[in-house]
DSSP file (Angstrom, degrees, kcal/mol; ACC not computed):
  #  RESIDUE AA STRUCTURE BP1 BP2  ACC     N-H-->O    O-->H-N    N-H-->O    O-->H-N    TCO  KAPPA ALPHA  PHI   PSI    X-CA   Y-CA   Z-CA
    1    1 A X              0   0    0      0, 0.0    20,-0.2     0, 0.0    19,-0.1   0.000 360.0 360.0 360.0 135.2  -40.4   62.0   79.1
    2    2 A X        -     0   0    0     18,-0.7    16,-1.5    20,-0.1     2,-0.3  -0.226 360.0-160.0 -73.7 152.5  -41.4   65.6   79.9
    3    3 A X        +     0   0    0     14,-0.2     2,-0.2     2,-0.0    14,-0.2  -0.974  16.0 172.6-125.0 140.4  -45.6   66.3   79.7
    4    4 A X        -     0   0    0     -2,-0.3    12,-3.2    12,-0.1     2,-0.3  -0.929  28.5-124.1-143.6-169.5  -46.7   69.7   79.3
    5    5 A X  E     -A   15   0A   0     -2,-0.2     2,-0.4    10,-0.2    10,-0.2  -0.953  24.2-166.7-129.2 137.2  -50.1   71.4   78.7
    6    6 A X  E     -A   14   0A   0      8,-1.7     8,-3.4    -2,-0.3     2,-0.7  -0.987  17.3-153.4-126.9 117.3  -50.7   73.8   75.8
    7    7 A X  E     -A   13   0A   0     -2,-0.4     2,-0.3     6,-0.2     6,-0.2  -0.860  25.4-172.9-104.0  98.5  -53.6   76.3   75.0
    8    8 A X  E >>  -A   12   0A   0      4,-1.0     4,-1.0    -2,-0.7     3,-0.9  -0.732  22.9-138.3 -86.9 145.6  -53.5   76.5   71.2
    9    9 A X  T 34 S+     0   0    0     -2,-0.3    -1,-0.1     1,-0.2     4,-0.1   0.417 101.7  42.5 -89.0  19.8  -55.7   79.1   69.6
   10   10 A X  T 34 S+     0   0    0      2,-0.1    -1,-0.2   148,-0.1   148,-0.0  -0.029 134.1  14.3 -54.8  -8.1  -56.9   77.0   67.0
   11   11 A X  T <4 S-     0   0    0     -3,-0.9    -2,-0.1    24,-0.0     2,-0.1   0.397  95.0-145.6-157.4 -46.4  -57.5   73.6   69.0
   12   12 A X  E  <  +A    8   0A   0     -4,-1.0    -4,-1.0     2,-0.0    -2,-0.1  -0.520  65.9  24.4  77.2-161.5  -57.4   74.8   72.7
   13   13 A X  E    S-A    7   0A   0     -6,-0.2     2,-0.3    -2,-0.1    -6,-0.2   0.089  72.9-178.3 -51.9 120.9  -56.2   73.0   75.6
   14   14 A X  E     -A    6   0A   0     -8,-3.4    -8,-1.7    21,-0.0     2,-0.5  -0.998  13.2-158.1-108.1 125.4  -53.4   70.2   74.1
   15   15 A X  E     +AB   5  33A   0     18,-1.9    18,-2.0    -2,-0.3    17,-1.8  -0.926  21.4 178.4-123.7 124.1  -51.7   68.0   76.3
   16   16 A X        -     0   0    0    -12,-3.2     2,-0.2    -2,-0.5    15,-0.1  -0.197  22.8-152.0-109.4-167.8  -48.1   66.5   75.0
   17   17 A X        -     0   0    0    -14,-0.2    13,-2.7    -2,-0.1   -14,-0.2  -0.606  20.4-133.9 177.9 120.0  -45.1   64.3   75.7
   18   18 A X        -     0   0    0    -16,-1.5    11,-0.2    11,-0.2     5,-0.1   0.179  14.2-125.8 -51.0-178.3  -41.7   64.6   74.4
   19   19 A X  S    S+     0   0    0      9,-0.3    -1,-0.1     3,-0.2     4,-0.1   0.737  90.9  64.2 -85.6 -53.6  -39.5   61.8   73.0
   20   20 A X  S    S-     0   0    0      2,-0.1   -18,-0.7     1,-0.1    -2,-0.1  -0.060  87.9-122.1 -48.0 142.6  -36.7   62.4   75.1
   21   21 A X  S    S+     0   0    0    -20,-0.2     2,-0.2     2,-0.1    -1,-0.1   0.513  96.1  35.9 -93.7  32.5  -36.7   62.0   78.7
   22   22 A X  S    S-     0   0    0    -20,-0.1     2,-0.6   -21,-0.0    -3,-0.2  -0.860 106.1 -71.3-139.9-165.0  -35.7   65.4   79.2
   23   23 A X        +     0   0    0     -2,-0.2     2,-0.4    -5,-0.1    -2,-0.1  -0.652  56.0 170.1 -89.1 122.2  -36.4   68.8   77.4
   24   24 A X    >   -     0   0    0     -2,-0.6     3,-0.8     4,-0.1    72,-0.2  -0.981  40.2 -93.7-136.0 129.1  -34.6   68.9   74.1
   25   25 A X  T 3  S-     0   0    0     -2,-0.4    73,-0.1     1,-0.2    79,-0.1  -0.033 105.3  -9.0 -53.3 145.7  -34.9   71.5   71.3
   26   26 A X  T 3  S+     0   0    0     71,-0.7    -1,-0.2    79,-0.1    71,-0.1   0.870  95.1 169.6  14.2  70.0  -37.5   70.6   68.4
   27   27 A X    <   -     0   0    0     -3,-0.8    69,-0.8     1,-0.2    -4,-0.0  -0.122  36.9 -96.6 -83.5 168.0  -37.4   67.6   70.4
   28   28 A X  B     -C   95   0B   0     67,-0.3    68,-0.4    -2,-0.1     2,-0.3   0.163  42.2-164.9 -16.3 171.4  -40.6   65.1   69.0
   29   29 A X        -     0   0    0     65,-0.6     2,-0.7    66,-0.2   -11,-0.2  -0.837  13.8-149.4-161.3 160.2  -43.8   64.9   70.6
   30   30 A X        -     0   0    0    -13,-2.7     2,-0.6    -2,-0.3    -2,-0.0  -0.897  25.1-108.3-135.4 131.6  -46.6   63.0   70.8
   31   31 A X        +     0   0    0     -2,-0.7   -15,-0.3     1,-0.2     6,-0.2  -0.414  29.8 169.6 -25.0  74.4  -50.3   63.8   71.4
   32   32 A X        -     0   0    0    -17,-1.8     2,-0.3    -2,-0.6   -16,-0.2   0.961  68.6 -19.7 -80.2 -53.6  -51.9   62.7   74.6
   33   33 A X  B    S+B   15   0A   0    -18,-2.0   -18,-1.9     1,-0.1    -1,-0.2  -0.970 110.4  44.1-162.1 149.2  -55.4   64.6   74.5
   34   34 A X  S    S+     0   0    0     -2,-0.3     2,-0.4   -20,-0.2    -1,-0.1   0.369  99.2  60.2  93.9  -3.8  -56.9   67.6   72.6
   35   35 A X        -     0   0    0    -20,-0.1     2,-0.8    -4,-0.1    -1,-0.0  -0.930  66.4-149.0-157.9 139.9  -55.8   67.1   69.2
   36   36 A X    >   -     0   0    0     -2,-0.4     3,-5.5     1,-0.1     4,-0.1  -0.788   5.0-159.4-110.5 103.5  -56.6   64.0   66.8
   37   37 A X  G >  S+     0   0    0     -2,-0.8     3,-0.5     1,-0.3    -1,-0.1   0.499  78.4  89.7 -88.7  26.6  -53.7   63.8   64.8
   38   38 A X  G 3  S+     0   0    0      1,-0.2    -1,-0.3     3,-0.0    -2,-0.0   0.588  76.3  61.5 -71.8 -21.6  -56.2   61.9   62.6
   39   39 A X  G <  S+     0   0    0     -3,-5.5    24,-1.0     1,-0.1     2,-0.6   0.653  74.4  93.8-123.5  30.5  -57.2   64.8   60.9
   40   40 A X  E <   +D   62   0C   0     -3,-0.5    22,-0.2    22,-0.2     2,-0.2  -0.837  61.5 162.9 -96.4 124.1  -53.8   65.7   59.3
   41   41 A X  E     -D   61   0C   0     20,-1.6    20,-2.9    -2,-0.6     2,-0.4  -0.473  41.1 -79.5-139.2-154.6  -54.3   64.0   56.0
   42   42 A X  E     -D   60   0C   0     18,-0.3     2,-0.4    -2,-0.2    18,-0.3  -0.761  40.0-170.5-115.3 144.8  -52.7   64.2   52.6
   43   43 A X  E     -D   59   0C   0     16,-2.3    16,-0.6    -2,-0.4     2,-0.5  -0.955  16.7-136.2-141.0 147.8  -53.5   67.0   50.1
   44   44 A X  E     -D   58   0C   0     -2,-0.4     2,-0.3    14,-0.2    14,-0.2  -0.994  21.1-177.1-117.9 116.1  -52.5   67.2   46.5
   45   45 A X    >   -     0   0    0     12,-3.2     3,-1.2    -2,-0.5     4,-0.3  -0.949  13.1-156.4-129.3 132.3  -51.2   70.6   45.2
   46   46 A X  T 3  S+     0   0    0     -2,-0.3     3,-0.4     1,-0.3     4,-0.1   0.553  85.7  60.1 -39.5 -33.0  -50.3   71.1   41.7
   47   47 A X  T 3  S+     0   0    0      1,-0.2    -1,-0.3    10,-0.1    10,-0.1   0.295 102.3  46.2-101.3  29.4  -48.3   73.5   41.9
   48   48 A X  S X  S+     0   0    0     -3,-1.2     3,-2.5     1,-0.1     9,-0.4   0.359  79.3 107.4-134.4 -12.8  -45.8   72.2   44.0
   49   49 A X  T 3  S+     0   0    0     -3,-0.4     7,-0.2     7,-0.3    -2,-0.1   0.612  92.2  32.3 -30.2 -37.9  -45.7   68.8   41.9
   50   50 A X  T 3  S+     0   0    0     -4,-0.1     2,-0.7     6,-0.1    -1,-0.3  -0.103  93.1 110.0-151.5   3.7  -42.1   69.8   40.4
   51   51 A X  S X  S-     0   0    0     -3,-2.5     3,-1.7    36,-0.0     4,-0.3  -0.929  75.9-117.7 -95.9 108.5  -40.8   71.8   43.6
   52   52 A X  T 3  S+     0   0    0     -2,-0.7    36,-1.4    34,-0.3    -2,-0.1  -0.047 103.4  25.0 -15.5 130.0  -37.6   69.6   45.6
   53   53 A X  T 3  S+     0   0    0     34,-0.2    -1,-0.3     1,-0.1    34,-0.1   0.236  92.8 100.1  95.6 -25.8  -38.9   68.8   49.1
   54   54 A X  S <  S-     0   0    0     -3,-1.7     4,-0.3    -6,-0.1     3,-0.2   0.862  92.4-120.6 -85.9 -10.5  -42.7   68.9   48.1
   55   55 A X  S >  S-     0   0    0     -4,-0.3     3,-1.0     1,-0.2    -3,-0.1   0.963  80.7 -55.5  76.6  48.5  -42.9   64.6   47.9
   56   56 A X  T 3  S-     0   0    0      1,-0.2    -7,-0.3    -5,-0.2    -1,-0.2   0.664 111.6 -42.2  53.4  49.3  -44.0   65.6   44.0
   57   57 A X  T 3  S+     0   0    0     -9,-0.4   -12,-3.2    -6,-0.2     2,-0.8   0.356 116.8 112.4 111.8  -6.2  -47.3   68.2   45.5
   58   58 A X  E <   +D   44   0C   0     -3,-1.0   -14,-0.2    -4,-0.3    -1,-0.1  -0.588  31.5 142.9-126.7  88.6  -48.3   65.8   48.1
   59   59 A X  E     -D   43   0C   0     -2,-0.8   -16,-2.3   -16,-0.6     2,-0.4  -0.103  53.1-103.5-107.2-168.7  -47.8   66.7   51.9
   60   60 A X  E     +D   42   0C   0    -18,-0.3     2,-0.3    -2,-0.1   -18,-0.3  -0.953  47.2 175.2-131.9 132.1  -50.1   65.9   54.8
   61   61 A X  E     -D   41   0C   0    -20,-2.9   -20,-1.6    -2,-0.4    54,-0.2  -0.999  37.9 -81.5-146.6 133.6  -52.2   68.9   56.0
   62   62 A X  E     -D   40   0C   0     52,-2.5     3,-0.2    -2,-0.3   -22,-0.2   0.001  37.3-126.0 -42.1 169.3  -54.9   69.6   58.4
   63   63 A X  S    S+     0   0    0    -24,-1.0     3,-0.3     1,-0.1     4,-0.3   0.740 104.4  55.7 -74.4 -36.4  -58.2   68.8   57.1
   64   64 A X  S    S+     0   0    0    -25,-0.3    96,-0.7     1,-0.2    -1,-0.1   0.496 103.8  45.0 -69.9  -5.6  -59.3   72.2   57.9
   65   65 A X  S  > S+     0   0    0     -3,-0.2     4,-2.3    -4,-0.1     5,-0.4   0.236  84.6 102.6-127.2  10.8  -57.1   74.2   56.3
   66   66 A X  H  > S+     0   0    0     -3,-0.3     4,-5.2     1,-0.2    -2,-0.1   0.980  82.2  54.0 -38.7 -63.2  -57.1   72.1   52.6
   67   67 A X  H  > S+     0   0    0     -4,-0.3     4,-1.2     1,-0.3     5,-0.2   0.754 114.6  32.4 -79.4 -20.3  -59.3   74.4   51.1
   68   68 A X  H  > S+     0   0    0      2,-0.2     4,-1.5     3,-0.1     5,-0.3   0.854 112.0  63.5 -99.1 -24.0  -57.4   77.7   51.6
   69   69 A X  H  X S+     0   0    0     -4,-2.3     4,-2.6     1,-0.2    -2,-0.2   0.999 111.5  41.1 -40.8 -63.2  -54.0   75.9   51.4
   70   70 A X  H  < S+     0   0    0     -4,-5.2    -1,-0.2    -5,-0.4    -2,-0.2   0.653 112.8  50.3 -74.1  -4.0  -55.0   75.1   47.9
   71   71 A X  H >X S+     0   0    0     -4,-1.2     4,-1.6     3,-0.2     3,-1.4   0.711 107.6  61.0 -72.5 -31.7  -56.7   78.6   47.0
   72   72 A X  H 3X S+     0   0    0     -4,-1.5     4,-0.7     1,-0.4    -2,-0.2   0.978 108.3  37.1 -80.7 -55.8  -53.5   80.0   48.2
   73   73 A X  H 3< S+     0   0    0     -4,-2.6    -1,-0.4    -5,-0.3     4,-0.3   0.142 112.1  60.2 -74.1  23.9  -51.3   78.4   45.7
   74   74 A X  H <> S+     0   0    0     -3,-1.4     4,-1.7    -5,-0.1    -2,-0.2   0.325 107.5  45.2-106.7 -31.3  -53.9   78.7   42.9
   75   75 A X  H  X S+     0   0    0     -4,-1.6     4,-0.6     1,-0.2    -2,-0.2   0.710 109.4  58.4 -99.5  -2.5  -53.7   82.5   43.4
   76   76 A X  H ><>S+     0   0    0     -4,-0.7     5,-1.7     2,-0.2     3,-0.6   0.925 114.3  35.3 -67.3 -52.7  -49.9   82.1   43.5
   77   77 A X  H >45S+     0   0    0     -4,-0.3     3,-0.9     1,-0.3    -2,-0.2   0.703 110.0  61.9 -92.3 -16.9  -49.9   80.5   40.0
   78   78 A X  H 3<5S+     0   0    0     -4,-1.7     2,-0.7     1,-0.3    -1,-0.3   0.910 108.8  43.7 -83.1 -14.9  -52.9   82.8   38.8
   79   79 A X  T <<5S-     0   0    0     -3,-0.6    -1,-0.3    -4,-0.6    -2,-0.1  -0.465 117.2-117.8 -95.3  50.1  -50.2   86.2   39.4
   80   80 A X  T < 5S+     0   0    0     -3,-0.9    -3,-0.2    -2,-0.7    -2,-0.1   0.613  76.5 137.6  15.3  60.7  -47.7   84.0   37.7
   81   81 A X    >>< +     0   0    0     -5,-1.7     3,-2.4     1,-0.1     4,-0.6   0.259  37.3 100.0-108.9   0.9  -45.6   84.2   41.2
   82   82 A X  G >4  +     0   0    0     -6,-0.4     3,-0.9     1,-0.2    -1,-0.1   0.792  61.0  78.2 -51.6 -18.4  -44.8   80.5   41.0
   83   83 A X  G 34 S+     0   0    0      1,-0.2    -1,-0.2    -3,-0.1    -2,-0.1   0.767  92.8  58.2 -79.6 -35.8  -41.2   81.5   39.6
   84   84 A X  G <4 S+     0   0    0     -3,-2.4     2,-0.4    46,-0.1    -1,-0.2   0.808  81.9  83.3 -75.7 -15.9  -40.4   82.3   43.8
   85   85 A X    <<  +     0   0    0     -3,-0.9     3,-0.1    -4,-0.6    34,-0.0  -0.770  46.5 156.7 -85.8 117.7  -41.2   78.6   45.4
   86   86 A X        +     0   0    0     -2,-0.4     2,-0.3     1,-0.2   -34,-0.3   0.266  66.0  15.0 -97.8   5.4  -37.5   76.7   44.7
   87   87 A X        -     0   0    0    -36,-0.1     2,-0.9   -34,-0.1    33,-0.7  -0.990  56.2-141.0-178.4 154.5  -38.2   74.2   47.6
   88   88 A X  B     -E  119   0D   0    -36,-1.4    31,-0.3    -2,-0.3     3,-0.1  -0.926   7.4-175.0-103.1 104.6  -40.5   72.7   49.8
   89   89 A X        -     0   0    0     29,-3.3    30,-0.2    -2,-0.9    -1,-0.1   0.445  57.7-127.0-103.1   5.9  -38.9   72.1   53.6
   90   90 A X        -     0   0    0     28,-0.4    28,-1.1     1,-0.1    -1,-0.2  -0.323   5.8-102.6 122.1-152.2  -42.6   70.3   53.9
   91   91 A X  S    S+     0   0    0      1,-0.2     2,-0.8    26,-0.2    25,-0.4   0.473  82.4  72.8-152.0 -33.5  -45.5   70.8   56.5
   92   92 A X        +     0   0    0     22,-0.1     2,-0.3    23,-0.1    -1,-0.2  -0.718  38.9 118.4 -94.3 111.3  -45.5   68.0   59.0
   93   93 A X        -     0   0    0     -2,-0.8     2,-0.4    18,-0.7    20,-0.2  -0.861  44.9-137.7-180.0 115.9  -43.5   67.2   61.5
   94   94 A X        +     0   0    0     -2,-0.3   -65,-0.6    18,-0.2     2,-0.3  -0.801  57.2 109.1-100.6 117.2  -44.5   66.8   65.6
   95   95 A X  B    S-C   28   0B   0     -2,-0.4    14,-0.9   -67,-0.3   -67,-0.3  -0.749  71.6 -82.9-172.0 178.4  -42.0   68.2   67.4
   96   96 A X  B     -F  108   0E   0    -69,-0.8    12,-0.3   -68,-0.4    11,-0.1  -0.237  59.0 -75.1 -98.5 157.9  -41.6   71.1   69.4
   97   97 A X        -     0   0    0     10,-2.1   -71,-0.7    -2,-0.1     2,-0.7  -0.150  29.9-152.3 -57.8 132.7  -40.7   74.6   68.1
   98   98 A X        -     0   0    0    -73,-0.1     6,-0.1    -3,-0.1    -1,-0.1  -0.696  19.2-154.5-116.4  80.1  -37.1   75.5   67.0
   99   99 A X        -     0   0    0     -2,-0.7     3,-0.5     4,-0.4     6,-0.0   0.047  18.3-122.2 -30.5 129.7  -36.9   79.1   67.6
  100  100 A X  S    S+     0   0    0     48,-0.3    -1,-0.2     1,-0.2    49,-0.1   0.835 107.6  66.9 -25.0 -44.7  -34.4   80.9   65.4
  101  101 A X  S    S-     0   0    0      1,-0.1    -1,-0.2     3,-0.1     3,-0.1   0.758 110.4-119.9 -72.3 -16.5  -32.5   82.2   68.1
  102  102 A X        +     0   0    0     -3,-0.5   -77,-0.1     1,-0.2    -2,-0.1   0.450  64.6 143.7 102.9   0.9  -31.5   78.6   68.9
  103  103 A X        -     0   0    0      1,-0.1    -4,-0.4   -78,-0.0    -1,-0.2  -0.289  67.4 -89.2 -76.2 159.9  -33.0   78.9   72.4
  104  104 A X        -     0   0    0     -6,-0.1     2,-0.3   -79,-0.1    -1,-0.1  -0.228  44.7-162.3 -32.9 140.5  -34.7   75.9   74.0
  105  105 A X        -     0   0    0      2,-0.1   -78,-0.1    -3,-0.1   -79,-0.1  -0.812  14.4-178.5-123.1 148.9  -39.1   76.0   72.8
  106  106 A X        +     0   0    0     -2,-0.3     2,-0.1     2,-0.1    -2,-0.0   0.101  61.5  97.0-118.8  -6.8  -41.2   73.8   75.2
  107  107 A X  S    S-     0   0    0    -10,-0.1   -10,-2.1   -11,-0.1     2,-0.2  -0.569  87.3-111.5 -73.2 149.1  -44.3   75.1   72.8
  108  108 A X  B     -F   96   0E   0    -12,-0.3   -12,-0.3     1,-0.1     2,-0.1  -0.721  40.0-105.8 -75.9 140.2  -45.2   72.3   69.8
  109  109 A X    >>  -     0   0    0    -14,-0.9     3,-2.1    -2,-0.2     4,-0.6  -0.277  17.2-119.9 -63.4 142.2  -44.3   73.7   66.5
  110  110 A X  G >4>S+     0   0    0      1,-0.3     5,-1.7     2,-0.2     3,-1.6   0.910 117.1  67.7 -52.8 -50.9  -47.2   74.8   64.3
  111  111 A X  G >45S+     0   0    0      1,-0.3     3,-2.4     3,-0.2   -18,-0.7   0.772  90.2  61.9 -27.1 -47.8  -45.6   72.0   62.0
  112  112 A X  G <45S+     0   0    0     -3,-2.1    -1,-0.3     1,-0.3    -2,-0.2   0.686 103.2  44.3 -78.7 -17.8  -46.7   69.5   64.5
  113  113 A X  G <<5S-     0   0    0     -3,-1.6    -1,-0.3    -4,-0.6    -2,-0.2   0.054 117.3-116.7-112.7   5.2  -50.6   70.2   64.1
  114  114 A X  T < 5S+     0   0    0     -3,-2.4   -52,-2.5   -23,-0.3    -3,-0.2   0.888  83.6 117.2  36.4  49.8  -49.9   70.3   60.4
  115  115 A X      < +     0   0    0     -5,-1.7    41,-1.0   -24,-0.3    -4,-0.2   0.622  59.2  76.9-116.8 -14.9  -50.9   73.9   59.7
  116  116 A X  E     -G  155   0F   0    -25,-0.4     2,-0.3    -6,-0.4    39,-0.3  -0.639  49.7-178.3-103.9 161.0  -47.5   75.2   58.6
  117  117 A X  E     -G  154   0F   0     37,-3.2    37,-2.2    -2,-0.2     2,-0.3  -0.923  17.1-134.0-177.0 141.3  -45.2   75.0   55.6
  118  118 A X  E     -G  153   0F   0    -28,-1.1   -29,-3.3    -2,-0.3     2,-0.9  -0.809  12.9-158.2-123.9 139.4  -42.0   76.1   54.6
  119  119 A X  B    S-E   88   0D   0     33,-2.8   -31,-0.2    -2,-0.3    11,-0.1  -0.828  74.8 -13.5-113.3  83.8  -40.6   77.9   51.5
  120  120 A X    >   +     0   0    0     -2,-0.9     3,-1.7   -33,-0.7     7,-0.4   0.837  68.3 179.3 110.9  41.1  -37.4   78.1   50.0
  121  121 A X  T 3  S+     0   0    0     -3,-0.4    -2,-0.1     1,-0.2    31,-0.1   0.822  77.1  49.1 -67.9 -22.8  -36.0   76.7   53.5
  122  122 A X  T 3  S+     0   0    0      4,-0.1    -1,-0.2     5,-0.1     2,-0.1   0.376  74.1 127.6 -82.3   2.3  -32.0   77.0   51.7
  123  123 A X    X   -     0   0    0     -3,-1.7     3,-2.0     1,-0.1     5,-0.1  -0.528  69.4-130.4 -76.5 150.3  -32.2   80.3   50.4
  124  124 A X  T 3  S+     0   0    0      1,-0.3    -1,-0.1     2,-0.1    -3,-0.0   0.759 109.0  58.3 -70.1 -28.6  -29.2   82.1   51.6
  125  125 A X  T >  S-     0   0    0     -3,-0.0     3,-0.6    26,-0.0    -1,-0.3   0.482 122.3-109.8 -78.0 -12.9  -31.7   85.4   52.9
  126  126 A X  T <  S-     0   0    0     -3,-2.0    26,-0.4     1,-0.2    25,-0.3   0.949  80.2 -36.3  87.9  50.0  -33.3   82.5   55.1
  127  127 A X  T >  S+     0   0    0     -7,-0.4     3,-1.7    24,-0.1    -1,-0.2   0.083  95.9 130.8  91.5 -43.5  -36.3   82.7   52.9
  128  128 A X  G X   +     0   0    0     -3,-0.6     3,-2.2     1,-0.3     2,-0.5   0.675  65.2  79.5  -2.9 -62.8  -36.9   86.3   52.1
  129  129 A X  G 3  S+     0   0    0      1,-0.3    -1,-0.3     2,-0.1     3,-0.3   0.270  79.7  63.0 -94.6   4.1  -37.2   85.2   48.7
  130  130 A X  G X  S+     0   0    0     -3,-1.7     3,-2.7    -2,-0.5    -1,-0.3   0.142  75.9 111.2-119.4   4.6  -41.2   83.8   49.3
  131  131 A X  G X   +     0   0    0     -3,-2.2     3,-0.7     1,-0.3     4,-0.3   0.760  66.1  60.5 -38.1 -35.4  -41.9   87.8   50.1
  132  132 A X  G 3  S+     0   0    0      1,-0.3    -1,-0.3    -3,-0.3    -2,-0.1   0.269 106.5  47.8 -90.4 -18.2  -43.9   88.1   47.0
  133  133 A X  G <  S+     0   0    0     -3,-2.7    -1,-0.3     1,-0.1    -2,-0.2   0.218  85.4  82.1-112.5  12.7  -46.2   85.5   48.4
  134  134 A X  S X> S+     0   0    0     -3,-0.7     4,-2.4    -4,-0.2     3,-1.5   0.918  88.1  52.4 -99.4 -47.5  -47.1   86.5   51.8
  135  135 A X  T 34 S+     0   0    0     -4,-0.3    -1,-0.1     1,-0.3     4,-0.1   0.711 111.5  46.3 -84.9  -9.1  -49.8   89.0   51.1
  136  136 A X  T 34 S+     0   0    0      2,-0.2    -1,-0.3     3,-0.1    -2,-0.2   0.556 118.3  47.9-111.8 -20.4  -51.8   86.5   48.9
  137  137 A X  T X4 S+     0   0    0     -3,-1.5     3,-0.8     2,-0.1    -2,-0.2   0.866 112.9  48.7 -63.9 -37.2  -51.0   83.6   52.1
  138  138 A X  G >< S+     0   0    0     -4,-2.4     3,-0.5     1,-0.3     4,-0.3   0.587 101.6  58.5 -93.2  -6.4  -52.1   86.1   54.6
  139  139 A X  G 3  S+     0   0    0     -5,-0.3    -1,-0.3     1,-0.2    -2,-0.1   0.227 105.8  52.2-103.6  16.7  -55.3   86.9   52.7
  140  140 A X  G <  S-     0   0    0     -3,-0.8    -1,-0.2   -69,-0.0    -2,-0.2   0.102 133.6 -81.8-134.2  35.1  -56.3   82.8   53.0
  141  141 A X  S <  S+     0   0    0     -3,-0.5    17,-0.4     1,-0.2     2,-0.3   0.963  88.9 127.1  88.5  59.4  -55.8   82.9   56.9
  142  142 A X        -     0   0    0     -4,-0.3     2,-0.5    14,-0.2    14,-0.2  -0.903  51.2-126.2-138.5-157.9  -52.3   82.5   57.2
  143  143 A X        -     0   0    0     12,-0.9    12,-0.4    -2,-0.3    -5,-0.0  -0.983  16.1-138.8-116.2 120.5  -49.0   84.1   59.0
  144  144 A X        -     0   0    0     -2,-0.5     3,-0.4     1,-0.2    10,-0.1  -0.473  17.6-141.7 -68.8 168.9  -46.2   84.9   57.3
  145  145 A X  S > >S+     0   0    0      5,-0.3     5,-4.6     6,-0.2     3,-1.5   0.166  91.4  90.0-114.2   5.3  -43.3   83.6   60.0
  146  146 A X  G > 5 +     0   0    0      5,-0.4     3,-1.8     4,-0.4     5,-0.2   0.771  67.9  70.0 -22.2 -45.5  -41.5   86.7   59.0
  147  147 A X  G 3 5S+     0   0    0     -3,-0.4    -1,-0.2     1,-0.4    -2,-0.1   0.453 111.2  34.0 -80.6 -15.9  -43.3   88.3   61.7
  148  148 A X  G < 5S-     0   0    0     -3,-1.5    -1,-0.4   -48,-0.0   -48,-0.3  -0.253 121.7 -98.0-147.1  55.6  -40.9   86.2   63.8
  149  149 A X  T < 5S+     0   0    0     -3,-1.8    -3,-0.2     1,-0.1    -2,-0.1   0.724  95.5 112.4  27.5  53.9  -37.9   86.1   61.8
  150  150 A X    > < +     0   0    0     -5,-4.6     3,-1.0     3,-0.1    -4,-0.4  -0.293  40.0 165.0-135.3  47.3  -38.8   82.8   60.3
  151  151 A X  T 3   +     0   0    0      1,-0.4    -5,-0.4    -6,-0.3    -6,-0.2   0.571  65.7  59.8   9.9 -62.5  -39.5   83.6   56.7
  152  152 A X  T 3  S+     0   0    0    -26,-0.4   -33,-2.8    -7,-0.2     2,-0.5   0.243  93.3 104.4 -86.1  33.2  -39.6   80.9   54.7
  153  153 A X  E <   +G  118   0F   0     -3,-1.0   -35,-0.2   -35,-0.2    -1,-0.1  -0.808  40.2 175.0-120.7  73.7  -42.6   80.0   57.2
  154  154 A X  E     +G  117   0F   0    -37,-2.2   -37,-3.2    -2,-0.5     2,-0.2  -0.623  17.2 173.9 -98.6 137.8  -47.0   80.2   56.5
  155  155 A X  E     -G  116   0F   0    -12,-0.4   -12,-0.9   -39,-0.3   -39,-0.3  -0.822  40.1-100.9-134.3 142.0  -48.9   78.8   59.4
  156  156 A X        -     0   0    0    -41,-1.0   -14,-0.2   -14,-0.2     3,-0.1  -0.452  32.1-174.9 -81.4 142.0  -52.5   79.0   59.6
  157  157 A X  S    S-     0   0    0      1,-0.3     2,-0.2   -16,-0.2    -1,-0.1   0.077  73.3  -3.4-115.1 -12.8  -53.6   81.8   61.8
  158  158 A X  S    S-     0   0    0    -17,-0.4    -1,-0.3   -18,-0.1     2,-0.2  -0.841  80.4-102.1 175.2 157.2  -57.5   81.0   61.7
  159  159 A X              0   0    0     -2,-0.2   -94,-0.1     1,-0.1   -18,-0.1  -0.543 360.0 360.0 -99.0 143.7  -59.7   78.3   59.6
  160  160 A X              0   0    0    -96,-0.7    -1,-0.1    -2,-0.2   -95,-0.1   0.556 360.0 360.0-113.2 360.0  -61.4   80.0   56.4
């Protein structure tokens, strides 16, 4: 199984291991030292209760990022923009990054650290449709994945 070493800017130095014993796109991974995947834990948001994909509001989410996750869909539902979320494609899941382009990632996905979450992962625009919701993401620390032609994509960009 491949090891590498990763400098996150959230977490710092992460040290991994694939599942596979060679390098395989958005392959698995598992944790060796620098991140405790003890403190991706379970959050309930309401407004996601009744969204396909969302496990009825209840994903697994850093610990750190709880509070602005849930401000961030509270200020979705308070500009009545809930009407754009048709699906959930979730927020956890350790494995390694699956570029768009289709190329090979040796980086762990944002996903893997629980800090990401994906919106409307079937829409035929590949997401587009969550536009309406990026500025009110990006104002509770996150990144739209727009920015890297990953749309339907918020990953926390700094802890608020």
């Amino acid at each position: 199984m491949p090891e590498s070493t990763f400098q996150h800017p959230l977490f710092g130095e992460i040290r991994f291991k694939t599942k596979e014993s060679h390098w395989k796109r958005g392959d698995k991974i598992t944790f060796i030292s620098g991140f405790n995947s003890a403190d991706i834990l379970p959050v309930f948001i309401p407004q996601l209760q009744g969204i396909p994909g969302s496990h009825k509001g209840r994903l697994r989410f850093h610990k750190n990022a709880h509070e602005q996750l849930l401000k961030a869909f509270a200020e979705v539902q308070e500009k009545d923009l809930l009407r754009h979320i048709k699906t959930c494609g979730g927020a956890l899941n350790q494995r390694l990054r699956k570029p768009t382009s289709g190329n090979l990632s040796k980086l762990p996905s944002n996903h893997a650290f629980g800090i990401a979450i994906d919106l409307n992962e079937d829409d035929p625009n590949f997401g587009d449709s969550v536009a309406p919701l990026a500025p009110i993401f990006e104002a509770h620390g996150f990144t739209w994945g727009k920015a890297f032609n990953d749309p339907m994509h918020f990953e926390v960009n700094k802890f608020l």
